[in-house]
C-alpha positions in Angstrom: 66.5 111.5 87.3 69.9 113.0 86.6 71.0 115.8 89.1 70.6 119.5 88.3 73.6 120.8 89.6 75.4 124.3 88.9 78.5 122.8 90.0 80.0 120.0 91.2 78.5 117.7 93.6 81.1 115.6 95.7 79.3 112.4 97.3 81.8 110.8 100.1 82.0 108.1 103.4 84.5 107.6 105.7 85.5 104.2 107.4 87.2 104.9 110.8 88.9 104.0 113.6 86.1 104.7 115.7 83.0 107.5 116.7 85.0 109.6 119.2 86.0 112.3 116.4 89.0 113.8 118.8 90.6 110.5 119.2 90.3 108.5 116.3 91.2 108.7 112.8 89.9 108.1 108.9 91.2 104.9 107.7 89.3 104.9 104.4 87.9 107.6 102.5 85.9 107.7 98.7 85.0 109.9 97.1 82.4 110.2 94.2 81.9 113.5 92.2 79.4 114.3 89.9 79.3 117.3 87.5 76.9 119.2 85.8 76.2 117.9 82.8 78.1 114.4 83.0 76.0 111.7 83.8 79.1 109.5 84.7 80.8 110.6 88.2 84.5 110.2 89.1 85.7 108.3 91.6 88.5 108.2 94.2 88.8 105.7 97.4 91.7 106.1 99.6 93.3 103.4 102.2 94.4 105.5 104.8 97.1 104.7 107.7 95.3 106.6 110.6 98.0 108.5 112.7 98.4 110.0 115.9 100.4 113.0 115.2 101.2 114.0 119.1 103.3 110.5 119.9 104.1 109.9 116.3 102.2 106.5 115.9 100.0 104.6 114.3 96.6 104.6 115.7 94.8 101.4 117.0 91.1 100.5 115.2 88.8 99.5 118.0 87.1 96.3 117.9 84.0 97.4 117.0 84.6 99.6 114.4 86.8 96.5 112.8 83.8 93.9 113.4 81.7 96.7 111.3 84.4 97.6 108.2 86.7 94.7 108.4 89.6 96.4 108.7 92.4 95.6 111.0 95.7 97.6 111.8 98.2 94.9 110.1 95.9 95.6 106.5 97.1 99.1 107.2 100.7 99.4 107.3 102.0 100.3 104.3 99.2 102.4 103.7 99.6 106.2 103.5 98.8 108.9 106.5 96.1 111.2 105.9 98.7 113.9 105.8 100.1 112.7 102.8 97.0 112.5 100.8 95.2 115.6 102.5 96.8 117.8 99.4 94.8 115.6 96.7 91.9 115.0 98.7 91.2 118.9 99.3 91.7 119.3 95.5 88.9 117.1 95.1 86.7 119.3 97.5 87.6 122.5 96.5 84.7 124.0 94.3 81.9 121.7 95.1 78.9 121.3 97.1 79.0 118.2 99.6 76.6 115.1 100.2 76.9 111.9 101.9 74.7 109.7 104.1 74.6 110.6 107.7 77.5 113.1 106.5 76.7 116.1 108.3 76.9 114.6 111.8 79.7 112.3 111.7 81.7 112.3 108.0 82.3 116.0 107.6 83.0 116.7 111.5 85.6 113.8 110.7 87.0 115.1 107.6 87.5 118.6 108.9 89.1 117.3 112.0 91.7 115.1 110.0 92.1 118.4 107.8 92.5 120.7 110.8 95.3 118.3 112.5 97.4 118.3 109.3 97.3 122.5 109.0 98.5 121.7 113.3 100.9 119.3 112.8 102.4 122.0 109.4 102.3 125.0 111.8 104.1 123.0 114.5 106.9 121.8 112.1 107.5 125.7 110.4 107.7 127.0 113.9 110.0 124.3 115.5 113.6 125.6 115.6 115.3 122.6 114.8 113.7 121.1 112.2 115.5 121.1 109.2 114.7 123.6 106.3 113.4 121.1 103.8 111.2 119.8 106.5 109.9 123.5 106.9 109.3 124.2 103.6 107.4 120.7 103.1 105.0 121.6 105.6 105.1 125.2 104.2 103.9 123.7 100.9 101.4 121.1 102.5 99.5 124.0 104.8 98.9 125.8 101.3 97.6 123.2 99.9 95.4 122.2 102.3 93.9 125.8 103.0 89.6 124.5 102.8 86.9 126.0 104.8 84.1 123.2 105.0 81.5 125.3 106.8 81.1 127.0 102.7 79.9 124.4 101.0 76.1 123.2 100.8 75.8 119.7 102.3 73.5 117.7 101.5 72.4 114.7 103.7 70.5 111.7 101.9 69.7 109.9 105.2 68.1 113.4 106.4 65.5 113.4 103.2 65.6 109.5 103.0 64.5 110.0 107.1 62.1 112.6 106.1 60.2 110.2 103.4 60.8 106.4 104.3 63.4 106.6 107.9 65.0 103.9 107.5 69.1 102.8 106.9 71.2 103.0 103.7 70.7 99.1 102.8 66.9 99.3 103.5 67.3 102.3 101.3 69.0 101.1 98.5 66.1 98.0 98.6 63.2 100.5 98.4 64.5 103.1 96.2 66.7 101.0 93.8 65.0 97.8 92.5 64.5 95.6 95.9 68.1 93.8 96.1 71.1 94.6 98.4 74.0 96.0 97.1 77.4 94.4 97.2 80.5 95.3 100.1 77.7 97.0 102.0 80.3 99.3 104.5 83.4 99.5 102.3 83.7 103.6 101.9 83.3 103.1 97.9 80.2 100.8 97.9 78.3 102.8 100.2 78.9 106.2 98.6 78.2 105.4 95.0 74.8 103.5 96.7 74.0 107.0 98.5 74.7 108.7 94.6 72.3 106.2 93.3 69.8 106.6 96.1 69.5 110.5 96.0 68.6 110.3 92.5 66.1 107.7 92.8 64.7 109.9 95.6 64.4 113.0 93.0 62.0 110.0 90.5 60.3 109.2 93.3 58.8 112.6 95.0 58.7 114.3 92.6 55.0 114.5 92.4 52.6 114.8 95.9 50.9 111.4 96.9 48.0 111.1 99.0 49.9 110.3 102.2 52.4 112.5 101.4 52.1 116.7 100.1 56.0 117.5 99.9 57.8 117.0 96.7 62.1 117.0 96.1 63.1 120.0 94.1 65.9 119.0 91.6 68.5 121.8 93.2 71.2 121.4 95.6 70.3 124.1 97.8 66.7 123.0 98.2 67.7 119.4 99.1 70.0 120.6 101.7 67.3 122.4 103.4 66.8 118.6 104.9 69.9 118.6 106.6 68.2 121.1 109.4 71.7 122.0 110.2 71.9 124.9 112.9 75.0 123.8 113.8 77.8 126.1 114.8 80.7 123.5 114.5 80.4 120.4 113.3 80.1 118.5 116.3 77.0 120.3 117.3 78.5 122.1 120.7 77.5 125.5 119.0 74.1 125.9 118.1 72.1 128.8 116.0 69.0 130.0 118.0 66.0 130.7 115.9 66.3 134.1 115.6 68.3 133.8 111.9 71.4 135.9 112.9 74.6 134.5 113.5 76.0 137.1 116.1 77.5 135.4 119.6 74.1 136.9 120.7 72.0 135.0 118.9 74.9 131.5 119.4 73.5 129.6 122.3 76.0 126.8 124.1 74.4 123.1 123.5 75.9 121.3 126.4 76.9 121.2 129.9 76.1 123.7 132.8 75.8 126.6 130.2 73.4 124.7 127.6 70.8 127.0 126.6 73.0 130.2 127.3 73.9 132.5 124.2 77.8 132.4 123.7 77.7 136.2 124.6 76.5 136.0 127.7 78.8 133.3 128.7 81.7 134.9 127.9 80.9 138.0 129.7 79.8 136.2 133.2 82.8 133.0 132.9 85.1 133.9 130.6 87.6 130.9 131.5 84.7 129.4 129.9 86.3 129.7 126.6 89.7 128.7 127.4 88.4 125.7 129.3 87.0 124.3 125.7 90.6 125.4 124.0 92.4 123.1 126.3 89.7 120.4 126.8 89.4 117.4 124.5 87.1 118.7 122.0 87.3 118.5 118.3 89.8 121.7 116.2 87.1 122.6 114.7 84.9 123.4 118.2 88.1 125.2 119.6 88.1 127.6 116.6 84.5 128.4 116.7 85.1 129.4 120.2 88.2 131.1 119.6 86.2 133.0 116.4 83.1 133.9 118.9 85.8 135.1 121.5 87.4 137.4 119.0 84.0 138.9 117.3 82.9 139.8 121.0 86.3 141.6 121.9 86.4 143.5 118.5 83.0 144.6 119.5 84.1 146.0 122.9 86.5 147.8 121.7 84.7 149.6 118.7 86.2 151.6 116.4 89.0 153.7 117.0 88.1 157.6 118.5 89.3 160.0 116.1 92.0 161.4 118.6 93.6 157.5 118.7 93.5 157.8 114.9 95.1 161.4 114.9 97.7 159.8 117.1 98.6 156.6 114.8 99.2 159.3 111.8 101.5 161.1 114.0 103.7 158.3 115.0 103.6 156.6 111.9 104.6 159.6 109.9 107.7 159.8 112.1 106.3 163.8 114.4 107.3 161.6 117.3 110.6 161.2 116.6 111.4 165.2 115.6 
């Protein structure tokens, strides 16, 4: 069954350096897009040097993430940094809906982090005084370009629904949903995320009615199928949760970790408000550090309210220039 989608639908894995999302960096990444109305996706795999932008290296790929992908550091040399890529990879994202295998937890935490240290690494270079000009308005050019919010787009996780009906891993997947065999280069980024594309629409043929074991049915629609993805995630990495309340207020925004799991963001920051700037300077991921620093800013606007008509009366007068007569 062919996807009903009313836009585009980007499946996509990452290969990496390793699972510690703050330290370690993408090292392949594919893409494979599907639009509505074209049964054929496209598809884009990049081979990416993965670079430490603070001591201006090239990252090492731990031994066990090389014994999984088969990718050492010499096969990466002459490869490009994410940096230089991140402009055409974002213009593949922009515009569609998301879906991937185990995505939600791990690829799109990833992705955002590599995108959030390029918009860093931009901002660093524009502000530094003695970078050169052309340098400046490189990164100038690179920042726009790269200007994506990933928390917008519905994301849909396969391994959630394939968990949901048969749990199970992508290969055992691929056997039960897709004729019995194995698929070829089983973890290369490419093979794996047009065998996820495959998977998700033999999924749709298969539950598509109720069986006797089994009363839930797959809706052909992106939004329904992402309902599997029980995300109540905050940021990606999970640190932030929703309560079960529906609103998204730092009331209702409970802390998911450490001494203050359980408590709502507000009350956090009212009781331990070095709290918050503990987790900006700790090692978590960008993305973590700006839902914080979001929350933080939502609770101060709040304090202060709106302005009193007498501060208002007294903006008007100095801005029309009374103060200066």
């Amino acid at each position: 069954m062919e996807l009903n989608l009313k836009r585009p639908l980007l499946f996509f894995d990452i290969e990496s350096t390793g699972l510690n999302i703050p330290t370690d960096s993408i090292i392949e990444l594919s893409f494979v897009k599907v639009f509505p109305g074209q049964p054929e996706p496209k598809v884009k795999t990049w081979k990416i040097r993965p670079w430490d932008y603070e001591n201006n290296c090239q990252r090492h790929i731990a031994e066990e993430a090389s014994k999984v992908n088969g990718v050492t550091d010499d096969m990466l040399v002459a490869c490009p940094r994410f940096i230089e890529v991140a402009p055409e990879v974002v213009e593949w994202l922009k515009d569609s809906d998301l879906a991937g295998f185990n995505s939600a937890k791990f690829d799109l935490p990833m992705l955002s982090e590599e995108i959030e240290r390029v918009k860093r690494y931009c901002l660093q270079r524009i502000g530094s005084w003695d970078a050169p000009e052309v340098h400046k308005q490189k990164a100038r050019e690179t920042l726009a370009a790269v200007d994506i919010n990933l928390h917008e787009p519905v994301m849909v996780d396969v391994q959630n629904i394939y968990h949901a009906m048969e749990p199970r891993n992508l290969r055992a997947a691929y056997r039960f949903y897709c004729g019995g065999k194995d698929f070829e280069d089983a973890h290369t980024a490419e093979a794996d995320t047009v065998a996820t594309y495959e998977v998700l629409k033999a999924q749709l043929d298969m539950y598509k009615e109720p069986a006797p074991y089994r009363e839930q049915v797959l809706q052909n629609d992106i939004v329904s199928l992402s309902s599997f993805s029980g995300r109540k995630y905050v940021d990606f990495s999970g640190h932030l949760i929703y309560d079960d309340s529906g609103k998204k207020d730092p009331a209702h925004i409970l802390i998911n970790f450490g001494k203050h799991k359980g408590k709502t963001a507000l009350e956090v920051y009212e009781n331990d408000p070095s709290y918050f700037s503990w987790i900006d300077g700790g090692t978590f991921t960008l993305d973590t550090k700006a839902q914080f620093a979001r929350i933080r800013k939502e609770i101060d606007a709040a304090k202060r309210g709106p302005a009193s008509p007498e501060k208002l009366d007294a903006l008007k007068e100095k801005f029309s220039g009374n103060l200066f007569k």
